[in-house]
Backbone bond lengths (Angstrom), bond angles and torsions (degrees), N, CA, C in turn:
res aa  C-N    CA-C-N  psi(-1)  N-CA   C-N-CA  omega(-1)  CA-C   N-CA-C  phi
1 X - - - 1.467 - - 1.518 109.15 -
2 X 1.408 111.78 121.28 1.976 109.64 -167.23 1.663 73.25 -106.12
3 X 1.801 102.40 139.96 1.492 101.70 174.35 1.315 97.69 -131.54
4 X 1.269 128.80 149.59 1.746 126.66 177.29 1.650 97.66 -134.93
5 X 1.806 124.55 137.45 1.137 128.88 -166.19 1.186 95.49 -106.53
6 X 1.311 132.82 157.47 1.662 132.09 170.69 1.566 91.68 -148.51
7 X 1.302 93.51 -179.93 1.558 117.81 156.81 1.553 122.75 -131.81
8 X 1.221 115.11 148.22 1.691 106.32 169.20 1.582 98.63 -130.66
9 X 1.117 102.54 140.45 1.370 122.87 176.99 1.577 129.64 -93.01
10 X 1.308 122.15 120.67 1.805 115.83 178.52 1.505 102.21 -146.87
11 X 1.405 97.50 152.27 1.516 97.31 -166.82 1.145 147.23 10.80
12 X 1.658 110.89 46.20 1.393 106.26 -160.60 1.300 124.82 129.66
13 X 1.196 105.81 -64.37 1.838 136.01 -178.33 1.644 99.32 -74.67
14 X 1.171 102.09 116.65 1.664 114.20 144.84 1.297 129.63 -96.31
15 X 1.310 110.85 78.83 1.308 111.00 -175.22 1.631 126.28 -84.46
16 X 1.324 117.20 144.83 1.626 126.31 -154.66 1.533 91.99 -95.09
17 X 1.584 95.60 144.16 1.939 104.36 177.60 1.672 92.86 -155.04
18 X 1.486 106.71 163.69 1.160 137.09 -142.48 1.786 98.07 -116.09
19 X 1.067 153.67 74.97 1.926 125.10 -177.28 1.713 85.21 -101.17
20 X 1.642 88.93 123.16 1.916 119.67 174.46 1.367 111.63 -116.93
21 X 1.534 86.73 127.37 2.084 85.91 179.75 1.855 113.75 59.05
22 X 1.705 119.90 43.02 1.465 94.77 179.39 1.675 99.34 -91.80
23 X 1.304 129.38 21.27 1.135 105.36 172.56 1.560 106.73 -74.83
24 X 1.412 125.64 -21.23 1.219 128.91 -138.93 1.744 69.57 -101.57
25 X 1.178 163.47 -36.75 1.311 134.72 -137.27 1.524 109.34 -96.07
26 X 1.757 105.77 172.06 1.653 113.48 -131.41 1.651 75.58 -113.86
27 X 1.867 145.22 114.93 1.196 108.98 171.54 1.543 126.83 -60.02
28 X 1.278 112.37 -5.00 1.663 119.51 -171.38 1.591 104.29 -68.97
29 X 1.658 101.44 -40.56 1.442 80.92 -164.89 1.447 107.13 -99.03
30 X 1.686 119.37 -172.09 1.745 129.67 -175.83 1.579 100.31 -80.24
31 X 1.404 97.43 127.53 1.405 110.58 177.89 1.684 97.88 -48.84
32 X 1.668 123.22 179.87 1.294 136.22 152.10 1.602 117.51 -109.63
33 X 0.780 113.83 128.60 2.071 109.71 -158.93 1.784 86.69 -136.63
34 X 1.087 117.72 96.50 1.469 130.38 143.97 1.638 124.68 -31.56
35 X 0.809 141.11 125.48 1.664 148.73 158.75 1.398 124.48 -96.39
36 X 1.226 148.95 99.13 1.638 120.93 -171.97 1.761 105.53 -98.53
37 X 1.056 107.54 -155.32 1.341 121.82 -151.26 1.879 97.18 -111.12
38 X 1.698 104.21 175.22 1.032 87.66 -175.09 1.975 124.56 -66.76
39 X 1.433 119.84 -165.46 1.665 107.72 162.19 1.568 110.30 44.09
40 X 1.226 126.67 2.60 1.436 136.31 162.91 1.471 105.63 -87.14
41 X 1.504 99.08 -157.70 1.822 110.20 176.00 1.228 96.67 -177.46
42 X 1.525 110.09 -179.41 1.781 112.08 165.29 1.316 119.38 -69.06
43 X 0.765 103.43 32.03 1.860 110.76 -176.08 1.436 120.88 -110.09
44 X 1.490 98.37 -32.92 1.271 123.87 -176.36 1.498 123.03 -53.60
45 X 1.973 108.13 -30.99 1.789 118.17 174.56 1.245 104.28 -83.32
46 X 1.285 123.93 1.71 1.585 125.80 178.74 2.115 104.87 -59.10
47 X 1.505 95.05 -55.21 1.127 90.60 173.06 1.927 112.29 -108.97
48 X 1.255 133.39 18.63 1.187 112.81 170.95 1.442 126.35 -122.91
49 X 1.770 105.34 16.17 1.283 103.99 168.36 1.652 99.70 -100.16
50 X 1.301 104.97 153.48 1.470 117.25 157.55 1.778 115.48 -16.17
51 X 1.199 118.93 165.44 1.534 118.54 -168.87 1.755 99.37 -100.71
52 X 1.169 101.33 -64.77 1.473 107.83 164.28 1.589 119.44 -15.42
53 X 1.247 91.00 -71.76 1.660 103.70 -173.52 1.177 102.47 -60.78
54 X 1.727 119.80 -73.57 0.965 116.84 178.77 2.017 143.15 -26.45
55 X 1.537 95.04 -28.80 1.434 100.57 173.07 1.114 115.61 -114.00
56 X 1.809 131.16 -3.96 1.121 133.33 179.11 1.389 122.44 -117.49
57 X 0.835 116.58 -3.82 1.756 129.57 177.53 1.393 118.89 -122.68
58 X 1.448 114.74 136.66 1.522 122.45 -171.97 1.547 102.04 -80.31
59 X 1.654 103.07 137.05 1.516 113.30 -173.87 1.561 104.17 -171.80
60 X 1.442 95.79 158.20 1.617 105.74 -167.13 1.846 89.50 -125.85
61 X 1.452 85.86 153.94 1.769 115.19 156.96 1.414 122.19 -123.34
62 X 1.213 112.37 134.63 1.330 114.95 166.90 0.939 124.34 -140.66
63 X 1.324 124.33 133.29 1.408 137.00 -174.74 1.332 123.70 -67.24
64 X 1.557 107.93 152.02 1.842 124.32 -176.14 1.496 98.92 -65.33
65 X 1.607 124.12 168.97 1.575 110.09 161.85 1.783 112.57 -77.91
66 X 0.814 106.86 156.20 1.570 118.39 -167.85 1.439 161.36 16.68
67 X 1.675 64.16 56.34 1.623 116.98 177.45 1.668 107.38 -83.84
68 X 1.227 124.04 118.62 1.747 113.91 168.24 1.086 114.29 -59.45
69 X 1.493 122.61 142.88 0.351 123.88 -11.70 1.381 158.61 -77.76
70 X 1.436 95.25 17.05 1.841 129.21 178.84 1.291 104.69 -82.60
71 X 1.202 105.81 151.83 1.673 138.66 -170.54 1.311 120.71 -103.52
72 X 1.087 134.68 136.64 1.623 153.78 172.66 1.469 103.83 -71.39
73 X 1.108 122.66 153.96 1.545 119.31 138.50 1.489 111.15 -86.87
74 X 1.577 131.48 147.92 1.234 111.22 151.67 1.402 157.43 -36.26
75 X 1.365 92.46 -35.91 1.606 111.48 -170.64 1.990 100.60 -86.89
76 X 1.590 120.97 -1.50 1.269 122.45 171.07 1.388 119.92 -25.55
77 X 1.272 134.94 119.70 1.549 118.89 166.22 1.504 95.94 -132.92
78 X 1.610 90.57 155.02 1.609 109.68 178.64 1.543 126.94 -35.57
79 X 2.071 99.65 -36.95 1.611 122.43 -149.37 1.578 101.64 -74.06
80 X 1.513 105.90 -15.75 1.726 121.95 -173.05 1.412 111.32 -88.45
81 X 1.121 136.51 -8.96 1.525 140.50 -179.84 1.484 104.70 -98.63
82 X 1.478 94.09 98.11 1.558 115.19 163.32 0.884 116.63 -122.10
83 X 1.643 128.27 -170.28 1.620 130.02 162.34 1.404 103.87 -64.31
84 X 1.728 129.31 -50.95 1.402 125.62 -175.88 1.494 112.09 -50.68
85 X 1.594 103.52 -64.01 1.536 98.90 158.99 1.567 141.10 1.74
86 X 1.653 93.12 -76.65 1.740 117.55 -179.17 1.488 111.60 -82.96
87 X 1.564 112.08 -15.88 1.415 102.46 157.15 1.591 124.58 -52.45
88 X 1.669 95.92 -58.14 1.529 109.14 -172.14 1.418 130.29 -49.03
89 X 1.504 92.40 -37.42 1.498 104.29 -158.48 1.945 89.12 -97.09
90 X 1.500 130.59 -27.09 1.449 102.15 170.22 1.591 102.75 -111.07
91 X 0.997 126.48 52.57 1.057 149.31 160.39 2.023 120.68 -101.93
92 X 1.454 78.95 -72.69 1.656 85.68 162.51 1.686 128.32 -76.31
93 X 1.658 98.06 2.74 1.529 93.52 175.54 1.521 99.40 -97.25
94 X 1.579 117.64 -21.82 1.760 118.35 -172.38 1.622 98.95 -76.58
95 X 1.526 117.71 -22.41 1.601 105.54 163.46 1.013 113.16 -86.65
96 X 1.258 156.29 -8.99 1.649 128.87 174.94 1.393 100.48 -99.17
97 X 1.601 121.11 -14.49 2.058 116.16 -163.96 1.788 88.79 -81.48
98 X 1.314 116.19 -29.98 1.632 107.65 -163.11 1.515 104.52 -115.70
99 X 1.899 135.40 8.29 1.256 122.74 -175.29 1.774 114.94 35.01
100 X 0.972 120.64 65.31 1.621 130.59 -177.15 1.661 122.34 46.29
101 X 1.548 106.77 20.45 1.810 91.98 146.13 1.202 128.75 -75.26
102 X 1.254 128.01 160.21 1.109 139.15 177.38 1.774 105.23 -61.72
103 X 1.178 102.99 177.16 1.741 104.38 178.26 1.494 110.09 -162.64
104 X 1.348 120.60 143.48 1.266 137.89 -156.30 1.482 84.42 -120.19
105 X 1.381 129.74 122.61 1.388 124.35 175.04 0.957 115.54 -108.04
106 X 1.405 131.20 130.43 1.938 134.44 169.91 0.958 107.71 -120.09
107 X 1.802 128.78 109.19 0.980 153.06 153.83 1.410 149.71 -54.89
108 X 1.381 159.31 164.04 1.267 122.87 160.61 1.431 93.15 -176.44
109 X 2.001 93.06 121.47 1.225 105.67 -158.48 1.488 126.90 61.77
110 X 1.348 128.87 -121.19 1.411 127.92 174.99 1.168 117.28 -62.37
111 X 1.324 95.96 -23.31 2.175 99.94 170.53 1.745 107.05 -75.67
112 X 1.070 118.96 -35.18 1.304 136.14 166.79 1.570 107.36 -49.26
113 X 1.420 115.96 -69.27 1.230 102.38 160.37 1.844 140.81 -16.35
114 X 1.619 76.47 -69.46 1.380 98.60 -179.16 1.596 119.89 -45.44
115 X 1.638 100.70 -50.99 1.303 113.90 175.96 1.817 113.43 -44.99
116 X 1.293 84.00 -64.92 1.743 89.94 -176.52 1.414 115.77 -52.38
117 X 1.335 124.95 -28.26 1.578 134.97 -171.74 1.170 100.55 -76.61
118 X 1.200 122.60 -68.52 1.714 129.68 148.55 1.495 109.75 10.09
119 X 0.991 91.75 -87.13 1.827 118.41 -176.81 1.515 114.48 -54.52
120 X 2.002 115.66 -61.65 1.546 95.68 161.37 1.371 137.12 -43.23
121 X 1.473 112.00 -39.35 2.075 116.77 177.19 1.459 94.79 -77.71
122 X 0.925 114.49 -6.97 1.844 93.43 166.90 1.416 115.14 77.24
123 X 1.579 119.46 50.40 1.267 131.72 -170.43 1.542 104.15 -67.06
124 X 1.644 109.92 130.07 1.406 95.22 -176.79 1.407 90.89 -99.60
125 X 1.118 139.92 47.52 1.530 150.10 132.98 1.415 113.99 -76.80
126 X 1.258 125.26 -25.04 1.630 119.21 -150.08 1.990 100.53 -104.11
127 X 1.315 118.20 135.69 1.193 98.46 170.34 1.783 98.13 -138.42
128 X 1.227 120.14 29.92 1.262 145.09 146.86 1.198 134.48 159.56
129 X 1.628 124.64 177.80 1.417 106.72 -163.22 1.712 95.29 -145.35
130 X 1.486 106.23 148.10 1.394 111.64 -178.03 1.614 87.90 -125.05
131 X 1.598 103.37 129.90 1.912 102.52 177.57 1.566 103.67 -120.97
132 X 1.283 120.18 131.47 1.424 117.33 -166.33 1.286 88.65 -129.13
133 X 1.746 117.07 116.05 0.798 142.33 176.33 1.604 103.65 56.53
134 X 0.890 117.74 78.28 1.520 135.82 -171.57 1.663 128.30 -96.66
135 X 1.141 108.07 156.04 1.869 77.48 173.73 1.781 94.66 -150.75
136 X 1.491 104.76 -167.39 1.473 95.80 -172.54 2.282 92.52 -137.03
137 X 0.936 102.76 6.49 1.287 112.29 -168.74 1.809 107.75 -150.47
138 X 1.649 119.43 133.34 1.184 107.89 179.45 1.609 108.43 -104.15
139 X 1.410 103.39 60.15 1.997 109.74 158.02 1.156 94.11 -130.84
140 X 1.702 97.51 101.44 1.701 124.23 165.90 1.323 108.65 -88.33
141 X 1.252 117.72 -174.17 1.337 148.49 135.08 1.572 129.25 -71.03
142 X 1.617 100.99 171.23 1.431 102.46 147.96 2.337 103.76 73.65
143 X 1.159 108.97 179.00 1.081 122.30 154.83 1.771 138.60 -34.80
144 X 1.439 86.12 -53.16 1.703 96.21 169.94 1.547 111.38 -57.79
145 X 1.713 98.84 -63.80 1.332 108.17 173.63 1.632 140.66 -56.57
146 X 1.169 105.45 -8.86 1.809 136.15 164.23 2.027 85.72 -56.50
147 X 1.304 108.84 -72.34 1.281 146.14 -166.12 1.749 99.49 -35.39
148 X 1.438 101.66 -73.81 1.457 129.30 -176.90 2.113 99.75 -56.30
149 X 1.292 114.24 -43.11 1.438 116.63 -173.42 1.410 102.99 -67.48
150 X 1.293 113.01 -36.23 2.064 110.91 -146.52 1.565 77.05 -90.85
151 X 1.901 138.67 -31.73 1.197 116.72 -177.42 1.535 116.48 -64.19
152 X 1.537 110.59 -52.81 1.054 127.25 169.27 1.856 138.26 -30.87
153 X 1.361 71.11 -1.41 2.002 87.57 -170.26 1.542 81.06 -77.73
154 X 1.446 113.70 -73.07 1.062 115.74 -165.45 1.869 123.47 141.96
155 X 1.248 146.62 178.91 0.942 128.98 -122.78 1.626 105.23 -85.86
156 X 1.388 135.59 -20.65 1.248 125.12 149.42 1.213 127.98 -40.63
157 X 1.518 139.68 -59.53 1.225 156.91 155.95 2.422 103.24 -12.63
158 X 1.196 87.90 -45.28 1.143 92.37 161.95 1.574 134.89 11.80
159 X 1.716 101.02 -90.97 1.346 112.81 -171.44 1.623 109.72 -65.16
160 X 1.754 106.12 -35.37 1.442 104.40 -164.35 1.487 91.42 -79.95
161 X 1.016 146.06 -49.94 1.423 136.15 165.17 1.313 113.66 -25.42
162 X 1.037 120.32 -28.07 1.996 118.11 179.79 1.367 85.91 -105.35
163 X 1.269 158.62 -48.38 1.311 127.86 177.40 1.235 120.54 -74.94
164 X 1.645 160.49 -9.81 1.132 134.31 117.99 1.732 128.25 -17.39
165 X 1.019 102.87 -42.71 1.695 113.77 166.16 1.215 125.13 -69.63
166 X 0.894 119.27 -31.38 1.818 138.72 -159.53 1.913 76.23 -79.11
167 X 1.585 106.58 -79.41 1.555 124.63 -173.83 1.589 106.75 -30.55
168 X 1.495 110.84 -51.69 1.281 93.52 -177.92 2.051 120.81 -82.41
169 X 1.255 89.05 -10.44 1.841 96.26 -166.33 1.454 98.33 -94.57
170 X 1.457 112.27 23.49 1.704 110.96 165.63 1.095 105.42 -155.12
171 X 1.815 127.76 34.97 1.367 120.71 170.53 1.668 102.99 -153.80
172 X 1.156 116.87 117.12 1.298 120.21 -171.43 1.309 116.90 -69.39
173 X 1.501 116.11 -34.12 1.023 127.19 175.19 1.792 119.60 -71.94
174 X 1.671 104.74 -30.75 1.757 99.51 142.21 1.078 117.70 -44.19
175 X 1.445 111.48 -61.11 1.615 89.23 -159.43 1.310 134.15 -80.96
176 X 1.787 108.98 -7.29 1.100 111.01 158.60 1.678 144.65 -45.91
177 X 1.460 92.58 -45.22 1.231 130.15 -168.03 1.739 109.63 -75.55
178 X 1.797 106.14 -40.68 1.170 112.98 152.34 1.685 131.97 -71.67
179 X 0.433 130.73 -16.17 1.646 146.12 149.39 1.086 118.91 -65.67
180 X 1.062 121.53 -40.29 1.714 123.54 167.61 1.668 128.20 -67.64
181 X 1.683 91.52 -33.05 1.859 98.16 170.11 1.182 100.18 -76.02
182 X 1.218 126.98 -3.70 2.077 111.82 172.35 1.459 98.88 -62.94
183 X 1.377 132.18 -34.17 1.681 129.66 -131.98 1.605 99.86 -104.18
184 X 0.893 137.30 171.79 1.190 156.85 -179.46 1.817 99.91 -93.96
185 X 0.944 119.99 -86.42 1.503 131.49 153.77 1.287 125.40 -39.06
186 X 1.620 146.58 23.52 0.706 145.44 178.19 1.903 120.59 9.06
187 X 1.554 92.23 -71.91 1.430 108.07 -176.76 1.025 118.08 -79.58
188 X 1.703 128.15 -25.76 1.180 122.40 129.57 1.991 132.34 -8.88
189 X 1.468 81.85 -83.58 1.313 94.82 -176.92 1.772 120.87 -46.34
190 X 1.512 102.64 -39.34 1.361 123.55 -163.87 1.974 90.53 -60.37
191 X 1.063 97.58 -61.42 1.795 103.50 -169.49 1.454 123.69 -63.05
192 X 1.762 107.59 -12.47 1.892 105.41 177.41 1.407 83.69 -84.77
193 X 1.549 93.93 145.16 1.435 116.74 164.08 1.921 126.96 -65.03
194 X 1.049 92.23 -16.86 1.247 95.23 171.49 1.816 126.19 -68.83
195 X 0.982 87.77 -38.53 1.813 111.97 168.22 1.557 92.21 -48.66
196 X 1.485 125.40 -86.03 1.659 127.36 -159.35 1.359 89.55 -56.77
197 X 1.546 151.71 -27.19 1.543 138.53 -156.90 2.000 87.83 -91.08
198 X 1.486 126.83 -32.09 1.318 112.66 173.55 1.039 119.90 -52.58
199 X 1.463 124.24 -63.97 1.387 157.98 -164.49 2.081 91.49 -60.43
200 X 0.870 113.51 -48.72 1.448 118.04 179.77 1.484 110.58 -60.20
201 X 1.628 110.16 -49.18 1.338 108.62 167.34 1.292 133.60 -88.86
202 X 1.399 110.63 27.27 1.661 106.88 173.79 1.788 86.55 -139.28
203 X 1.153 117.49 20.86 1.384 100.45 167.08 1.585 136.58 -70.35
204 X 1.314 90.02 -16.76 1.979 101.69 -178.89 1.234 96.65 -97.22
205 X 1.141 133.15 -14.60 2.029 126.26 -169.48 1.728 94.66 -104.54
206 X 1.180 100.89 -31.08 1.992 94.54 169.73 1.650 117.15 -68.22
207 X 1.324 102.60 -34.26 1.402 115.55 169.39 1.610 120.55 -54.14
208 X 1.370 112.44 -46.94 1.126 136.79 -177.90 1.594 116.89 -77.36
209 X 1.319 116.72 7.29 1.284 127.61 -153.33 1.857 108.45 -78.02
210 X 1.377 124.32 106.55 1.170 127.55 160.95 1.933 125.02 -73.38
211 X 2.035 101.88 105.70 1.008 88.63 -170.98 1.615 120.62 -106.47
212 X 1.632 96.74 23.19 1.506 103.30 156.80 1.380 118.04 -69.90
213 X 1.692 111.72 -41.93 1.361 111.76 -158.00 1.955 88.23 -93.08
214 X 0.949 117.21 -5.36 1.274 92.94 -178.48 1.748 119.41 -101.68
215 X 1.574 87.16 -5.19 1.576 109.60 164.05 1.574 105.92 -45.11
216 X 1.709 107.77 -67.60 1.099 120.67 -144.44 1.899 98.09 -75.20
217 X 1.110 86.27 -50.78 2.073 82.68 170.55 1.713 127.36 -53.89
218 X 1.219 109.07 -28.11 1.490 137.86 161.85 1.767 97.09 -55.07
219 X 1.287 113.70 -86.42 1.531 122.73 179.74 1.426 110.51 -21.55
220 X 1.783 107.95 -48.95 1.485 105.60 -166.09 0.842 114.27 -93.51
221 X 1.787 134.56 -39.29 1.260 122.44 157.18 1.583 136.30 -38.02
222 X 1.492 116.68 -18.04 1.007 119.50 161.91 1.445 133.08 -51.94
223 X 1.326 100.44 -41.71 1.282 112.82 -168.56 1.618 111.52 -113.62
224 X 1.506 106.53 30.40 2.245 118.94 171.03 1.609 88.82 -73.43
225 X 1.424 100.25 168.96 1.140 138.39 164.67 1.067 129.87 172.15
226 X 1.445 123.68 117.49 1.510 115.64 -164.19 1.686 106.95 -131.65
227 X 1.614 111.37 1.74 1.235 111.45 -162.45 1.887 124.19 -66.51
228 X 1.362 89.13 -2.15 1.590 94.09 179.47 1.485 94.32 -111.44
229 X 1.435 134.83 29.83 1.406 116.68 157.23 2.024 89.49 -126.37
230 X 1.101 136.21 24.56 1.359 127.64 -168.47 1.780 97.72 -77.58
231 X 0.815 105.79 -4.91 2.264 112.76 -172.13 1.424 104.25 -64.85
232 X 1.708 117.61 -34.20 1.142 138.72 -124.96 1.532 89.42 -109.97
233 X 1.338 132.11 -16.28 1.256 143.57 -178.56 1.795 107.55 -68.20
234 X 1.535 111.29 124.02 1.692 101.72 -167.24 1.609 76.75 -127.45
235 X 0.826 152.05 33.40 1.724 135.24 166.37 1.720 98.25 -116.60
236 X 1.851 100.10 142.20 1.471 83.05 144.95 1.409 174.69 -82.30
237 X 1.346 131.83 139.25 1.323 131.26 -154.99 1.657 129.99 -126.58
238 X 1.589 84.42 127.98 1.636 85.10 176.37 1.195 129.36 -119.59
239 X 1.533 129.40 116.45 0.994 139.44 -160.52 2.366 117.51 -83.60
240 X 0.961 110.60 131.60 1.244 101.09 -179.15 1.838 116.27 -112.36
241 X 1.262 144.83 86.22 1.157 142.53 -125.63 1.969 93.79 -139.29
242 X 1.558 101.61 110.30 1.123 114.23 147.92 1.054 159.78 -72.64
243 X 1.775 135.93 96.97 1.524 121.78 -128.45 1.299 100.88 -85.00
244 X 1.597 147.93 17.07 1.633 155.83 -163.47 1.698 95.68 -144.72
245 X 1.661 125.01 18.89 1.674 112.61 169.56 1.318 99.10 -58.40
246 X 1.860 99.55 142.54 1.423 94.26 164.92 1.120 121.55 -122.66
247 X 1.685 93.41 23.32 1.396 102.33 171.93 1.978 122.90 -126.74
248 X 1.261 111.33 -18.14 1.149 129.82 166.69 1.478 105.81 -83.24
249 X 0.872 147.87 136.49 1.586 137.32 -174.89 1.934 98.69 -109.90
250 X 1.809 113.78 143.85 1.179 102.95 -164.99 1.589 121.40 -56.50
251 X 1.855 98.99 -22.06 1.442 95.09 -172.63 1.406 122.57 -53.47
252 X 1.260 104.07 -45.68 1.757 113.23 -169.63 1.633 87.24 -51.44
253 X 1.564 128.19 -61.71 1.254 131.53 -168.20 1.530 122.25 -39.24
254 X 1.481 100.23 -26.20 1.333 84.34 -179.82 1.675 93.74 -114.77
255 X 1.133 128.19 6.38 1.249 105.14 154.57 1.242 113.44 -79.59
256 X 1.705 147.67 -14.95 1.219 109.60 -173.94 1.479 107.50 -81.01
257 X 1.903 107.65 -29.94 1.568 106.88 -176.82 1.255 114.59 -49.67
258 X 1.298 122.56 -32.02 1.757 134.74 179.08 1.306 114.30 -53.29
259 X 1.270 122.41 -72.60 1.892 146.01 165.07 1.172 114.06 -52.02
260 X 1.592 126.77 -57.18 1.571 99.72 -173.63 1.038 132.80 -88.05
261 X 1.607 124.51 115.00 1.242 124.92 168.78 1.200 128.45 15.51
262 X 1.692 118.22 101.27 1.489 110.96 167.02 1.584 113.93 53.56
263 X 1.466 130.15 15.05 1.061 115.75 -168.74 1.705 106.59 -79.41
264 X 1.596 111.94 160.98 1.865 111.97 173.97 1.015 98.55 -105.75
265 X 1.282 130.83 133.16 1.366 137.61 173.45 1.466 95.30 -109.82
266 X 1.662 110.10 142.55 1.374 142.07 -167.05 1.913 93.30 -110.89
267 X 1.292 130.56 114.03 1.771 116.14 -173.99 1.911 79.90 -112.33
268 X 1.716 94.09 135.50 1.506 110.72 166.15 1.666 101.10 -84.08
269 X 0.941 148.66 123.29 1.569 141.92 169.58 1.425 92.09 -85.53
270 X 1.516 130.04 147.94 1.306 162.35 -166.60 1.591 101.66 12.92
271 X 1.116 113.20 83.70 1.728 134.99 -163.44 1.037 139.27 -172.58
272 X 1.315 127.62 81.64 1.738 140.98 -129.84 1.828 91.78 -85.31
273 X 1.341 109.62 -139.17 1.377 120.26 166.66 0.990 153.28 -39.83
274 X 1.487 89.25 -27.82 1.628 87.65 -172.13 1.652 111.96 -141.56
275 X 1.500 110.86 77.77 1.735 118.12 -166.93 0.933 105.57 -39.33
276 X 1.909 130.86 -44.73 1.194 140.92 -128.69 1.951 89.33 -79.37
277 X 1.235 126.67 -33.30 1.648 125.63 -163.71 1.658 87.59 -105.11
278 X 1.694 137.20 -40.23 1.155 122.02 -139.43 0.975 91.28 -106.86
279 X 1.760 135.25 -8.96 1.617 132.03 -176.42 1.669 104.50 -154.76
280 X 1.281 110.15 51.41 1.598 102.67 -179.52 1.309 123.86 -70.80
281 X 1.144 141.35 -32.61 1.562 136.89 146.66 1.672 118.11 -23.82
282 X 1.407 99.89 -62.42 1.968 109.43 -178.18 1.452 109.02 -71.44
283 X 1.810 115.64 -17.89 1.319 98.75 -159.86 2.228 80.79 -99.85
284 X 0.758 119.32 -21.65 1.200 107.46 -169.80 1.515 110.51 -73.66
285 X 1.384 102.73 -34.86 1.965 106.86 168.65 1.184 114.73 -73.38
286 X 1.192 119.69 -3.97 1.853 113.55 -163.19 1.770 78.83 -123.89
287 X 0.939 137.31 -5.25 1.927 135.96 167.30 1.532 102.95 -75.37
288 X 1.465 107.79 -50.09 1.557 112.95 -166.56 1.585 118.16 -89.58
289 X 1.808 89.65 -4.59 1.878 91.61 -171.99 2.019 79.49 -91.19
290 X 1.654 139.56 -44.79 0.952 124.09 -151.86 1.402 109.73 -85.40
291 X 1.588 129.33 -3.23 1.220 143.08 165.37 1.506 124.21 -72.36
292 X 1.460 86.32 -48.59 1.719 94.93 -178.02 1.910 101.62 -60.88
293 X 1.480 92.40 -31.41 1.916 86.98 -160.67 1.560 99.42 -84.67
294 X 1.342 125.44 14.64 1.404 98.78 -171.54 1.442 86.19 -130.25
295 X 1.481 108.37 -7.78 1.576 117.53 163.22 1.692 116.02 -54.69
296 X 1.357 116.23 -48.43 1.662 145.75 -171.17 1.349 100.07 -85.88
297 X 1.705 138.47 -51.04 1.203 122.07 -166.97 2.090 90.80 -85.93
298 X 1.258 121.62 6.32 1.548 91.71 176.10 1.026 113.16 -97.86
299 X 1.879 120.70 -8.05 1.462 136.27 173.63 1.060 104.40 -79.52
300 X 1.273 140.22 -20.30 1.464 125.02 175.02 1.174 136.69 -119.45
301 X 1.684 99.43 30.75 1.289 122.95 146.00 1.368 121.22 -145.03
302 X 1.573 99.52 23.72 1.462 89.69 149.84 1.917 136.33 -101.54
303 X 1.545 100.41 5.45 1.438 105.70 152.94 1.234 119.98 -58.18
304 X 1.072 107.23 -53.49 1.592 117.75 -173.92 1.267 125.70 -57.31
305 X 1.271 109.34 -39.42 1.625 124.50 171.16 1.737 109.32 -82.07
């Protein structure tokens, strides 16, 4: 696996990305550009894509805003994190990481988001989107959503919002334990090895963790919603939906399968957050079945266009 780290820069944000295997890539076809979730980084597909792929196929990561190894601006405030917002800024990072290829986006969770937001403004970067564990609104469940509420109060809430962080960004055994309420299987999850190879690779960017700036992205994610513009989505999409999230709740789930366009939804049966540790066999065939197809439907309309 040849990996090269960069940054791309937009308003502010230096956000961190991953280019894997570009000797191997085709310029004809749409790059693959990873998204992760929140309290993750680009580090995070190191261990949760497939192995195969992962060391044999050209693919990019790119990071959330102010996520380590990505950067804040100072002057960041909560009141600026919208959907328009998160258009701009991974919008203008999918034009400078790919110089005008196209891009196939895989998301997960807030990267999921992203993807789909992507796709409603009509990124002429995007020529499809895979959302794994996705949502269309930030009132979750679960742990994260503890997370997303106590920001959401608002600017008192503050300090204890950085000490939940503090607790987990100096106890391993936090973060284990937090990672594990994503899963359906808890103890499951705890015993695949892939789990300790995550946790291994986001250990220096958890370290690094800014919880001013992640205050303010917290604050705003609270308050997204995009589910009454999801109609508006014209690329294709594949959705990956766990029927035990305990943090996406099923309703939103089946509202996006409902609303977006023609989308295929992939259903994990008893499989919370995170397919990639609690179903890696199904999630790695159902990665390469929703790639290949959005690989084929962008060739056969891109004569035409």
């Amino acid at each position: 696996m040849d990996v090269r780290n960069g940054f791309v820069d937009i308003e502010g944000h230096r956000l961190a990305c991953l280019a894997v295997n570009e000797h191997l890539a085709q310029p004809d076809e749409p790059a693959v550009v990873f998204i992760h979730g929140v309290l993750a980084s680009v580090n995070f597909w190191r261990a949760a894509l497939p192995a195969d792929y992962r060391d044999n196929r050209p693919w990019y990561a790119l990071s959330l805003p102010a996520h380590p190894p990505s950067t804040a601006p100072a002057d960041f405030q909560p009141e600026q994190v919208d959907d328009d917002w998160f258009y701009r800024i991974m919008n203008g990072a999918l034009e400078q990481l790919l110089q005008g290829r196209k891009a196939i986006v895989v998301g997960h969770s807030t990267g999921g988001f992203a993807a789909l937001n992507l796709a409603l403004h009509h990124s002429p970067h995007v020529a499809g989107i895979v959302s794994i564990a996705g949502f269309h609104s930030g009132q979750w469940g679960g742990v994260e959503g503890a997370l997303v509420k106590l920001a959401g109060l608002g600017h008192w809430a503050r300090p204890l919002f950085a000490a939940n962080l503090a607790i987990a960004r100096h106890s391993r055994f936090v973060q284990k334990t937090f990672a594990s309420l994503l899963a359906n299987d808890r103890k499951a999850f705890l015993r695949h090895p892939l789990s300790k190879a995550m946790l291994d690779n986001l250990q220096a960017d958890t370290q690094a963790q800014d919880a001013r700036a992640l205050f303010c992205l917290f604050n705003g994610i609270s308050k997204l919603e995009i589910g009454h513009r999801l109609e508006a989505i014209r690329v294709p999409c594949h959705l990956f939906i766990g029927t035990h999230d305990p943090v996406v709740p099923t309703s939103q789930s089946a509202l996006l399968a409902a609303r977006v366009p023609h989308a295929r939804t992939e259903v994990f049966w008893n499989v919370g957050h995170m397919p990639f540790m609690e179903s890696p066999e199904r999630f790695a065939t159902a990665l390469e079945r929703a790639i290949t197809d959005i690989h084929q439907r962008y060739h056969r309309v891109a004569p035409a266009a």
